[in-house]
ZAMARGU-4260 file (C-alpha; in steps of 0.2 Angstrom, whole numbers, plus 5000, padded with zeros to 4 digits):
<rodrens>
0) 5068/4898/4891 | 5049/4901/4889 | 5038/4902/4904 | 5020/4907/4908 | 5011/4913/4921
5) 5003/4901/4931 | 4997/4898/4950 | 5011/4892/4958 | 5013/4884/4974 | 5033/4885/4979
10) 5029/4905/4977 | 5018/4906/4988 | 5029/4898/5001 | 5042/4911/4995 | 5030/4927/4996
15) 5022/4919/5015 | 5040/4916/5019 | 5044/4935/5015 | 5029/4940/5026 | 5037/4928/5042
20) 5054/4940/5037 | 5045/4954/5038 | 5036/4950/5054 | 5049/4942/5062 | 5061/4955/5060
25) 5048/4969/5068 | 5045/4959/5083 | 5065/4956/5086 | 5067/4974/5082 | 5055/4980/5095
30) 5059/4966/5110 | 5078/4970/5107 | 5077/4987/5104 | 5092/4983/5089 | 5084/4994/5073
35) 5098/4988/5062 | 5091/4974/5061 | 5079/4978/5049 | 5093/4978/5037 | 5089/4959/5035
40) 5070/4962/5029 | 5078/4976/5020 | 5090/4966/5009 | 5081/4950/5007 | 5064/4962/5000
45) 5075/4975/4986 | 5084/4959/4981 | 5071/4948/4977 | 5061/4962/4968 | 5076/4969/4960
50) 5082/4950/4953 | 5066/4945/4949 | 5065/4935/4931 | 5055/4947/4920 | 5047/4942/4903
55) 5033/4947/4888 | 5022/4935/4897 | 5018/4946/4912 | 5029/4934/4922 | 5036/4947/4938
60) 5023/4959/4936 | 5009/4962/4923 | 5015/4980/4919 | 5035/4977/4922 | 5040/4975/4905
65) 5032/4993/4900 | 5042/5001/4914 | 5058/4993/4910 | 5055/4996/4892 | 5051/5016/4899
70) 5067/5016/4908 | 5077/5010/4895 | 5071/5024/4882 | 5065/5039/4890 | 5078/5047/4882
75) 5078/5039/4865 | 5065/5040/4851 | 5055/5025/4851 | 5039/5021/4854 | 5040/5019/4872
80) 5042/5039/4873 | 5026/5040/4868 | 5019/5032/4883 | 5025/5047/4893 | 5009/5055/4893
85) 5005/5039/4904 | 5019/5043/4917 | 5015/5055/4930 | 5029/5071/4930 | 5038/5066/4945
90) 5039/5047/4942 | 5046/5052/4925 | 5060/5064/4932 | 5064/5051/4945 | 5064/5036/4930
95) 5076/5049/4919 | 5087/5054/4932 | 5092/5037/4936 | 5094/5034/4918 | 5106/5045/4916
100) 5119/5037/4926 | 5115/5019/4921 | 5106/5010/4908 | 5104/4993/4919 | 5086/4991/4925
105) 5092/4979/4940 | 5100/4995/4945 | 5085/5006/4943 | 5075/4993/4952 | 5085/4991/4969
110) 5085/5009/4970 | 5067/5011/4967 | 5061/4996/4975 | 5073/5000/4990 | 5064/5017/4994
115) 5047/5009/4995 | 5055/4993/5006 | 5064/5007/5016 | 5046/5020/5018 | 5038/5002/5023
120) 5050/4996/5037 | 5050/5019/5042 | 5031/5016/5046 | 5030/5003/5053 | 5043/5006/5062
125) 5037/5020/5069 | 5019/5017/5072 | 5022/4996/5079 | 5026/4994/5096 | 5024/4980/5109
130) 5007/4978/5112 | 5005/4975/5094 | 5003/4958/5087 | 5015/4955/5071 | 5005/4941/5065
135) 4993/4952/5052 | 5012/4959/5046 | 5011/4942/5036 | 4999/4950/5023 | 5013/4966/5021
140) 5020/4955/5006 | 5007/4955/4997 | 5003/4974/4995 | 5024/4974/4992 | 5022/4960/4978
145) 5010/4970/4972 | 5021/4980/4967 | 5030/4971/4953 | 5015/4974/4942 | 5010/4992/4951
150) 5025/5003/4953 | 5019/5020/4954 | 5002/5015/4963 | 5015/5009/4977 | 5032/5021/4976
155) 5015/5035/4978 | 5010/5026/4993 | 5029/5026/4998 | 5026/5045/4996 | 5010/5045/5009
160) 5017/5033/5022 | 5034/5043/5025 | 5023/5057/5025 | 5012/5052/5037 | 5029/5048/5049
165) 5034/5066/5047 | 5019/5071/5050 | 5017/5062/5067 | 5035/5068/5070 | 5029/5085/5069
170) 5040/5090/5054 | 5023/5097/5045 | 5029/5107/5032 | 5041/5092/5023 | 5026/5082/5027
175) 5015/5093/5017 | 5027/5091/5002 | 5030/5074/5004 | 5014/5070/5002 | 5008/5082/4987
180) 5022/5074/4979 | 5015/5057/4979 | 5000/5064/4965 | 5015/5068/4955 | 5017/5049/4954
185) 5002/5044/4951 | 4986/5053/4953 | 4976/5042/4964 | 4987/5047/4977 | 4975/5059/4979
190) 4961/5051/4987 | 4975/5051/5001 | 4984/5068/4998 | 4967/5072/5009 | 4972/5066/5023
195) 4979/5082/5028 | 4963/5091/5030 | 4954/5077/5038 | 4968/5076/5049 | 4970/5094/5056
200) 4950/5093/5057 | 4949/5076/5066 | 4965/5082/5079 | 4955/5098/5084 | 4940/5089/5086
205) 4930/5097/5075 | 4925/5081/5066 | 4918/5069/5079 | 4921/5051/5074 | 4901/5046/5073
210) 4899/5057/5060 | 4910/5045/5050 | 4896/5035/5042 | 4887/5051/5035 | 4900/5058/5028
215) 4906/5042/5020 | 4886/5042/5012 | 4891/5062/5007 | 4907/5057/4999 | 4897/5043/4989
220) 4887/5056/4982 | 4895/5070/4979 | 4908/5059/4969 | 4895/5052/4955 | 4891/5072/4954
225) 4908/5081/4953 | 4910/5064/4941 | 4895/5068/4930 | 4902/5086/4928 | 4921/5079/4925
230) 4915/5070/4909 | 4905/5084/4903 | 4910/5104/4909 | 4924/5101/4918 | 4934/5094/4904
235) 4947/5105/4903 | 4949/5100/4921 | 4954/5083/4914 | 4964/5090/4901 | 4976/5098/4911
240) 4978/5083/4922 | 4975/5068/4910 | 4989/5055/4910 | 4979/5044/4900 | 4971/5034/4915
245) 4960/5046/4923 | 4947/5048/4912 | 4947/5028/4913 | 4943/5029/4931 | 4929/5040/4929
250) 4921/5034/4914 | 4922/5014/4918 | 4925/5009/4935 | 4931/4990/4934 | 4930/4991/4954
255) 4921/4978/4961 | 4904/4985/4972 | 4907/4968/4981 | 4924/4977/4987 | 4917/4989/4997
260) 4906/4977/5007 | 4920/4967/5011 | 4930/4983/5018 | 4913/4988/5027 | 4913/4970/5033
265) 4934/4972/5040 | 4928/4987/5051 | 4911/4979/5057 | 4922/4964/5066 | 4934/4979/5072
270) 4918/4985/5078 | 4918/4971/5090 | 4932/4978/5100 | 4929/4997/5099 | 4924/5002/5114
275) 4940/4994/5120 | 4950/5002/5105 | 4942/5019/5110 | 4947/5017/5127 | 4966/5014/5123
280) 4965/5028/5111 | 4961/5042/5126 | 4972/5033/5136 | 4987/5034/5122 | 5000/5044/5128
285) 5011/5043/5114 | 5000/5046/5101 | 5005/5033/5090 | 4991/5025/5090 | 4981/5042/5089
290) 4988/5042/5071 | 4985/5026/5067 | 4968/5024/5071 | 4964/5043/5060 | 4974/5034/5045
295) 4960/5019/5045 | 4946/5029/5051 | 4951/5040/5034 | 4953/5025/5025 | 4934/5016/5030
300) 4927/5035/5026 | 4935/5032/5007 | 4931/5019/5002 | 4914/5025/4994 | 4924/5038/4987
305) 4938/5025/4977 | 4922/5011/4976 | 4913/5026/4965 | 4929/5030/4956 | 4936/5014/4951
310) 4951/5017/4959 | 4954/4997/4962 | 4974/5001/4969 | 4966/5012/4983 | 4965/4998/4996
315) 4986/4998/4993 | 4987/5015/5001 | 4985/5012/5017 | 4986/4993/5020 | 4999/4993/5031
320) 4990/5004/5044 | 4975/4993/5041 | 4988/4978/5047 | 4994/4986/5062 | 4976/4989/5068
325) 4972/4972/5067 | 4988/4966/5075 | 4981/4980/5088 | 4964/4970/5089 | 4972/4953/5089
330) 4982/4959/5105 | 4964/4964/5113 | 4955/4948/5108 | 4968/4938/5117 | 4968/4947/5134
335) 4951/4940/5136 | 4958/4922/5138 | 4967/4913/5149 | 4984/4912/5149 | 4986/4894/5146
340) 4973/4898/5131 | 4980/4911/5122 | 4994/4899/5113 | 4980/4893/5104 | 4973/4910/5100
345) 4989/4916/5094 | 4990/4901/5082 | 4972/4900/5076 | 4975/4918/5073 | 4992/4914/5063
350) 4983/4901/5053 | 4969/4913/5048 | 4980/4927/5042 | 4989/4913/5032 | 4975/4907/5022
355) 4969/4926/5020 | 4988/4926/5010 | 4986/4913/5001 | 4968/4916/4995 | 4973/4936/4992
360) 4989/4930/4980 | 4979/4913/4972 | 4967/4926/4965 | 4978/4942/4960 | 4980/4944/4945
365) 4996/4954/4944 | 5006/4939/4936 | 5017/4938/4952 | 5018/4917/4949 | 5029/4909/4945
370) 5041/4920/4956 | 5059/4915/4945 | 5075/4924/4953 | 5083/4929/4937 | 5102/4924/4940
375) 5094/4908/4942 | 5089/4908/4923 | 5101/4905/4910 | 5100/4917/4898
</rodrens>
């Protein structure tokens, strides 16, 4: 059986639907205080992933079909080994050590696509609470579905979030590894391995959060220059790190200038609300929301940095704490109406956030659609 990929209305029904599962679950979570029952969201997101139907196409994910065709001979001598100079180090230990006890790619996938399910429903988890709206949780499938086509963007990302939870935990020396790890996935990681810095520096103070737009412009410029020096001294810099895809990065950034005036425009409209935001930060006594609000303060401060680099998977990084502070902001917009009022808001809101879904997977071009469960498929 022969399919294509095309836009495909019944899976965006599926892919919102796993966004509800997501949110849903979160919300029942924290009002019963029940944490096993994540366990629903966990299954019904490594399953689909795992069972998805994959083809030559780019039907279940644009790059799939080169990761499974990686898995399935990492050991051997085809011409798949030859793609492992495009495969970070640690993403290839992990890929061959799973190998080595199966040679079923469902098998490789659940447990893969489990971690990053399981590092996503950790963070969240952790950094959610009550006074959060779940409704911006819709858009969490998209950044997961992403995935089929970008596995190592996202198992890296899985890296940084659990870091980020250990971090706030206080466990900072397994946080510190946890995190350098995720370069050793896939180097763009490192844009966000430099958190760390900015976050002992941001904690003490000693950065000062007006001085986030000039140091975003610094960051623009000092990128084209330590780019200009990459691509001509430094490239023995590049030789020892190269995995094929960096010197793409540098040398042709396909990003999109428009991207970074859309991410400037998200943080303008959360703007809107921050004296209120700053006001609940001091008032924070748990300091979730401390962390949350350094992880997208990092991310706005970044963007120049990835826009400049062409690193078009950065915005993947940290879009879950970009989601929970706007479920933050939503939850401040609404205490300024009535009560009889904010039924409406809620649902104006949800239908906002839906058409943001639907617009964000009509134009992806990861090859997500059609979404085919492969038992389904006779073979």
């Amino acid at each position: 059986m022969r399919f294509i990929p095309r836009f495909d209305m019944a899976s965006v029904g599926l892919f919102l639907a796993m966004g509800g599962c997501a949110a849903l679950h979160v919300r029942y979570a924290h009002k019963s205080g029940k944490r096993y029952v994540y366990i629903g969201w966990f299954l019904v997101w490594t399953v689909l992933a795992a069972f998805r139907y994959v083809n030559n196409n780019g039907i279940g994910g644009a790059d799939s079909m080169n990761y499974i065709h990686f898995f399935e001979g990492c050991f051997g001598e085809d011409i798949w080994t030859k793609t492992d100079k495009h495969m970070e180090e640690l993403f290839q230990i992990i890929t061959k050590l799973i190998r080595s006890y199966t040679d079923n790619f469902r098998i490789y996938y659940l447990i893969v696509y489990g971690a990053i399910v399981w590092s996503y429903i950790t963070f969240i988890n952790e950094f959610h609470s009550g006074r959060y709206s779940c409704i911006p949780l819709l858009l969490s499938a998209i950044v997961f579905t992403k995935s089929y086509n970008t596995l190592r963007t996202s198992l890296a990302a899985s890296f940084i979030l659990t870091g980020v939870v250990l971090l706030y935990r206080k466990k900072k020396i397994r946080s510190a590894i946890v995190i350098a790890a995720s370069f050793f996935i896939h180097r763009t990681a490192i844009a966000y391995i430099l958190f760390l810095p900015f976050y002992y520096l941001f904690k003490s103070r000693k950065l000062k959060m007006h001085y986030g737009v000039i140091l975003a412009a610094c960051a623009s410029g000092l990128i084209k220059v330590v780019k200009m020096w990459l691509l001509t001294g430094g490239v023995w810099l590049l030789d020892l790190f190269d995995t094929g895809m960096l010197r793409v990065y540098l040398i042709d950034p396909p990003f999109s200038r428009a991207a970074l005036l859309i991410q400037m425009s998200c943080f303008m409209a959360l703007g809107a609300v921050h004296r209120d935001l700053y006001q609940d930060l001091q008032r924070a006594e748990d300091g979730r929301f401390h962390m949350l609000y350094m992880l997208v303060f990092y991310d706005f401060i970044m963007t120049p940095v990835y826009t400049s680099c062409g690193i078009w998977r950065a915005p993947e990084y940290f879009y879950l704490p970009r989601l929970l502070m706007w479920g933050y902001t939503i939850s401040i917009y609404r205490r300024k109406f009535a009560r009889e009022s904010k039924v409406f808001v809620t649902l104006l809101f949800a239908a906002v956030f839906a058409a943001l879904f639907i617009y964000n997977i009509s134009i992806s071009k990861d090859m997500l659609m059609p979404y085919i469960f492969a038992p389904m498929v006779q073979s």
